[in-house]
DRENKOLPA-834266 format. One record per residue: residue number from 1; residue in three letters; x, y, z of N, C-alpha, C in turn. Coordinates in steps of 0.05 Angstrom, whole numbers, plus 5000, padded with zeros to 4 digits. Example, Ala and Ser with C-alpha at 12.3 -4.5 7.8 and 13.67 -1.06 7.14 Angstrom:
ATOM pos code n.c1 n.c2 n.c3 ca.c1 ca.c2 ca.c3 c.c1 c.c2 c.c3
ATOM   1  ALA 5264 4886 5156  5246  4910  5156 5264 4934 5156
ATOM   2  SER 5257 4955 5142  5273  4979  5143 5258 5001 5157
***
This chain:
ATOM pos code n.c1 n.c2 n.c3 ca.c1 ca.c2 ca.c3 c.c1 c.c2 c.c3
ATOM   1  UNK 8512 1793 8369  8513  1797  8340 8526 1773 8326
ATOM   2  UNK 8544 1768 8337  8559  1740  8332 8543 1715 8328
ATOM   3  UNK 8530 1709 8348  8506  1688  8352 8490 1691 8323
ATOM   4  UNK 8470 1720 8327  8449  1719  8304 8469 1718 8273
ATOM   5  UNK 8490 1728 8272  8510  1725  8243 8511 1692 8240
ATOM   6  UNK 8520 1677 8266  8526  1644  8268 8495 1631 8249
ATOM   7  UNK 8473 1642 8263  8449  1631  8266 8448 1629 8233
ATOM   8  UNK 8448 1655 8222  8438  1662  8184 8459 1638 8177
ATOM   9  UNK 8486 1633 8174  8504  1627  8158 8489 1592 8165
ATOM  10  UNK 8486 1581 8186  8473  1555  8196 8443 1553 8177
ATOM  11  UNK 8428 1572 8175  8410  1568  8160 8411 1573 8130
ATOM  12  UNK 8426 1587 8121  8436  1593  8097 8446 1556 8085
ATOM  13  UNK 8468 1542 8109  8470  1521  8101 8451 1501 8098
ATOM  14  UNK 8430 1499 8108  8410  1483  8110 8396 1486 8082
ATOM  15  UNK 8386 1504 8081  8380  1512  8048 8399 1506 8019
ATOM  16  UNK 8423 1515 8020  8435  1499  8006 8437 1470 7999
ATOM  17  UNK 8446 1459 8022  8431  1427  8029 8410 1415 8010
ATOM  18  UNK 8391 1423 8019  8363  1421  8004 8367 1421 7974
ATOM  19  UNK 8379 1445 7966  8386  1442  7935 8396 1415 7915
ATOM  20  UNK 8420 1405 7935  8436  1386  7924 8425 1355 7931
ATOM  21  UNK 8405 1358 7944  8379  1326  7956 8355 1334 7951
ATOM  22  UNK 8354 1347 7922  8332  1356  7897 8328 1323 7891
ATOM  23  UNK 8300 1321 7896  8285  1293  7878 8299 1300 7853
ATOM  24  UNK 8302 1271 7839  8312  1268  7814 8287 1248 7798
ATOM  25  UNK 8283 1243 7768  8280  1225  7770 8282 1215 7740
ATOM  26  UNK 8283 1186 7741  8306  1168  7724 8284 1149 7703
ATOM  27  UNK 8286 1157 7680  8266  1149  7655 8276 1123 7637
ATOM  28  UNK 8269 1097 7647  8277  1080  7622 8307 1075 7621
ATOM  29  UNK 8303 1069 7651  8334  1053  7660 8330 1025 7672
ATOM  30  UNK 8353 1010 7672  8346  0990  7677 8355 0980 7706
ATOM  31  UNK 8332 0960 7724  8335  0956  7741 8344 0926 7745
ATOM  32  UNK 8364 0934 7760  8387  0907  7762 8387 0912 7801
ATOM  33  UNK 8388 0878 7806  8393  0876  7831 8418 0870 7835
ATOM  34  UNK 8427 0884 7860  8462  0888  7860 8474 0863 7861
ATOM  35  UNK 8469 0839 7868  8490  0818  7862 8502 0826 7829
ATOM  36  UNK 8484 0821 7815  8480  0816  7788 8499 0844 7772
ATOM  37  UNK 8498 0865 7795  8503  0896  7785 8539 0894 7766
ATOM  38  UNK 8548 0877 7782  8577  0883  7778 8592 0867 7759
ATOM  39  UNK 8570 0848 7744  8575  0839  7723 8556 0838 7694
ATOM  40  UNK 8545 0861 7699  8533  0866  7672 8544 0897 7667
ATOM  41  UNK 8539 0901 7638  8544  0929  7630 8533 0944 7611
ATOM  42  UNK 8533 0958 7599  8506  0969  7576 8500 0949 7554
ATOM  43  UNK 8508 0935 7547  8509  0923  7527 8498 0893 7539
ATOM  44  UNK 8500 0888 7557  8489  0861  7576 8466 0858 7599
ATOM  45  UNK 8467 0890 7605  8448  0899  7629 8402 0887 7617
ATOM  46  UNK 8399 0887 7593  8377  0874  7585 8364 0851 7578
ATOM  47  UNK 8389 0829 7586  8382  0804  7584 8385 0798 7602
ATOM  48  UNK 8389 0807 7629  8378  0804  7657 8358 0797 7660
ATOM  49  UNK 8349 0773 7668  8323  0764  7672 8311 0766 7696
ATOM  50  UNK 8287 0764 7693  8261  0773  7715 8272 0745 7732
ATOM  51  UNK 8275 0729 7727  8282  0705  7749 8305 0711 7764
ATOM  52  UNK 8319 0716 7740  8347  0719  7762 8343 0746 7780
ATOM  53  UNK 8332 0762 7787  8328  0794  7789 8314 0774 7820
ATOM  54  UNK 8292 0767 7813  8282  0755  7830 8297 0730 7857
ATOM  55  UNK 8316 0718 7844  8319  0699  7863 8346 0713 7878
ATOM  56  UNK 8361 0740 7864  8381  0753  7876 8358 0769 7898
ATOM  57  UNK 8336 0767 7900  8328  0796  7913 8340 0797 7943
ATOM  58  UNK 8355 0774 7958  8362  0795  7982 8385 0811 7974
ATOM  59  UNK 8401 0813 7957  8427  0836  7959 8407 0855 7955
ATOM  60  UNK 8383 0858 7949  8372  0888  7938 8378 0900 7914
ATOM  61  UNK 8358 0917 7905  8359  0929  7878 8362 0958 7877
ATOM  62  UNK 8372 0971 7851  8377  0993  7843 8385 0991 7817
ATOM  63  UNK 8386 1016 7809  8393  1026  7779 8411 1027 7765
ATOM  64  UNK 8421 1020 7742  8452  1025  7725 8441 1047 7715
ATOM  65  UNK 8460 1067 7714  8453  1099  7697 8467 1090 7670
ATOM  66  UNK 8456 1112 7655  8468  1107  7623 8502 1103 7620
ATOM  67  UNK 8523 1120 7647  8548  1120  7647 8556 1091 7657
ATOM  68  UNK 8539 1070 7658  8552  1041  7673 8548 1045 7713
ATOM  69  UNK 8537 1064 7721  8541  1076  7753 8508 1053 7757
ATOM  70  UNK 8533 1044 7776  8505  1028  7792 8493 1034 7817
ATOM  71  UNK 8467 1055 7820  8458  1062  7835 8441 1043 7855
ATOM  72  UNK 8448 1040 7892  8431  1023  7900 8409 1028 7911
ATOM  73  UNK 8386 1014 7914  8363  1027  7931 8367 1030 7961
ATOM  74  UNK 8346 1049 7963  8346  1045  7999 8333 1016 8006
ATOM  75  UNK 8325 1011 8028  8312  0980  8037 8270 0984 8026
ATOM  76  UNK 8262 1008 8033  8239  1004  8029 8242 1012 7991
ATOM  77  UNK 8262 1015 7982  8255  1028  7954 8261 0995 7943
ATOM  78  UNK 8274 0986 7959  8286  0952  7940 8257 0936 7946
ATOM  79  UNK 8248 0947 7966  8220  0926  7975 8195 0944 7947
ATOM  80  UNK 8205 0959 7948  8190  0976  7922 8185 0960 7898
ATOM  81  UNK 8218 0949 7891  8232  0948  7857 8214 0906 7865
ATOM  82  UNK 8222 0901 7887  8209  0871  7884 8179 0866 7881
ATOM  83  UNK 8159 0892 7900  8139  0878  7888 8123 0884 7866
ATOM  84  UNK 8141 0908 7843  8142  0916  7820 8152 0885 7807
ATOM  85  UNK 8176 0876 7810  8184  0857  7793 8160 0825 7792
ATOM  86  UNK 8152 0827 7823  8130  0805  7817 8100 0811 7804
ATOM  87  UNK 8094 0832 7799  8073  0846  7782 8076 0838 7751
ATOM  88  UNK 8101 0846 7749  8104  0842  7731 8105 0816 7703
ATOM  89  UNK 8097 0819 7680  8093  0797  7660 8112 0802 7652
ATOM  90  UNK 8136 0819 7642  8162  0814  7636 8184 0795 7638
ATOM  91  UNK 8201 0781 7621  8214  0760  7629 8243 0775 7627
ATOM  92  UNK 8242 0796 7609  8275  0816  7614 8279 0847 7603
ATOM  93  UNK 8294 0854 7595  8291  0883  7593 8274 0896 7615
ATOM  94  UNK 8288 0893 7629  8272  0905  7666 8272 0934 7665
ATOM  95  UNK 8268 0947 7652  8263  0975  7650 8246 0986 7670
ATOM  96  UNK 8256 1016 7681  8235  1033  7707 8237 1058 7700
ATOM  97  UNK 8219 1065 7710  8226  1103  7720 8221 1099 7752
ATOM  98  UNK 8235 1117 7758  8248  1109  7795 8239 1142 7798
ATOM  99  UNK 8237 1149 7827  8232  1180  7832 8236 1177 7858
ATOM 100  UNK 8260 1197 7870  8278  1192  7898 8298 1204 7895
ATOM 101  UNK 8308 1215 7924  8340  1228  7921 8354 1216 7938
ATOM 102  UNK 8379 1224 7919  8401  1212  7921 8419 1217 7943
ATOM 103  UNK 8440 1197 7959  8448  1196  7981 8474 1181 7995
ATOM 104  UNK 8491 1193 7973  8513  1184  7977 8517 1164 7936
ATOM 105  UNK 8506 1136 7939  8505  1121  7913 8488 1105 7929
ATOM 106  UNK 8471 1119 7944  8439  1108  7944 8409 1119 7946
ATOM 107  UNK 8406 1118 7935  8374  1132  7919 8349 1120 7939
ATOM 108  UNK 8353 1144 7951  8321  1139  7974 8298 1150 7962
ATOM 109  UNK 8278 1115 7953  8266  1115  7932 8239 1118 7945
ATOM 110  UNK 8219 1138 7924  8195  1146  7933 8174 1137 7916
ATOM 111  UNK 8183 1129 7889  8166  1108  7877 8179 1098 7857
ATOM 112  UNK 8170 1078 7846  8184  1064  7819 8154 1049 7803
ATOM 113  UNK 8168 1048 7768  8152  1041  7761 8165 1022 7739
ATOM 114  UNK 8160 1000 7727  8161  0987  7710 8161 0993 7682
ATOM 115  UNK 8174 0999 7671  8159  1009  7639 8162 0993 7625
***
């Protein structure tokens, strides 16, 4: 009885789980590669340029949220945000919508888009 009581409360937690690594997803934020992350801030984060975004690309990229929180990507979501950024005709205001959950203060990313 013990066992099958162990077994529910183990799967009970698994499901909870699931709840709190709910896809999110992030509208018309701006994407900053993390060198760059820790010295820009809302007011600075849009004159980040597509070059510089680009020539930081090995630290990898991720998101500033509207609170200043700089979210980083996973490795295939940063390989995401780069070959978004070279698509791209934009020279700044790097704006995305991103769609991925979150993992710790890194966002295992399942697509991104440019806006």
């Amino acid at each position: 009885m013990k066992k099958v009581a162990l077994g529910f409360l183990c799967l009970s937690c698994l499901g909870l789980w699931t709840l709190f690594a709910a896809t999110q997803t992030w509208t018309d934020v701006p994407l900053v590669d993390q060198k760059c992350s820790a010295k820009l801030n809302a007011s600075t984060v849009d004159t980040h340029t597509k070059t510089c975004a680009l020539a930081c690309e090995a630290s990898g990229y991720g998101i500033m949220t509207a609170d200043g929180t700089f979210l980083k990507f996973d490795k295939a979501g940063s390989q995401k945000a780069l070959d978004a950024l070279k698509a791209s005709k934009k020279a700044d205001h790097l704006r995305a919508t991103v769609t991925g959950d979150v993992e710790g203060n890194t966002i295992k990313v399942q697509s991104i888009k440019l806006d």
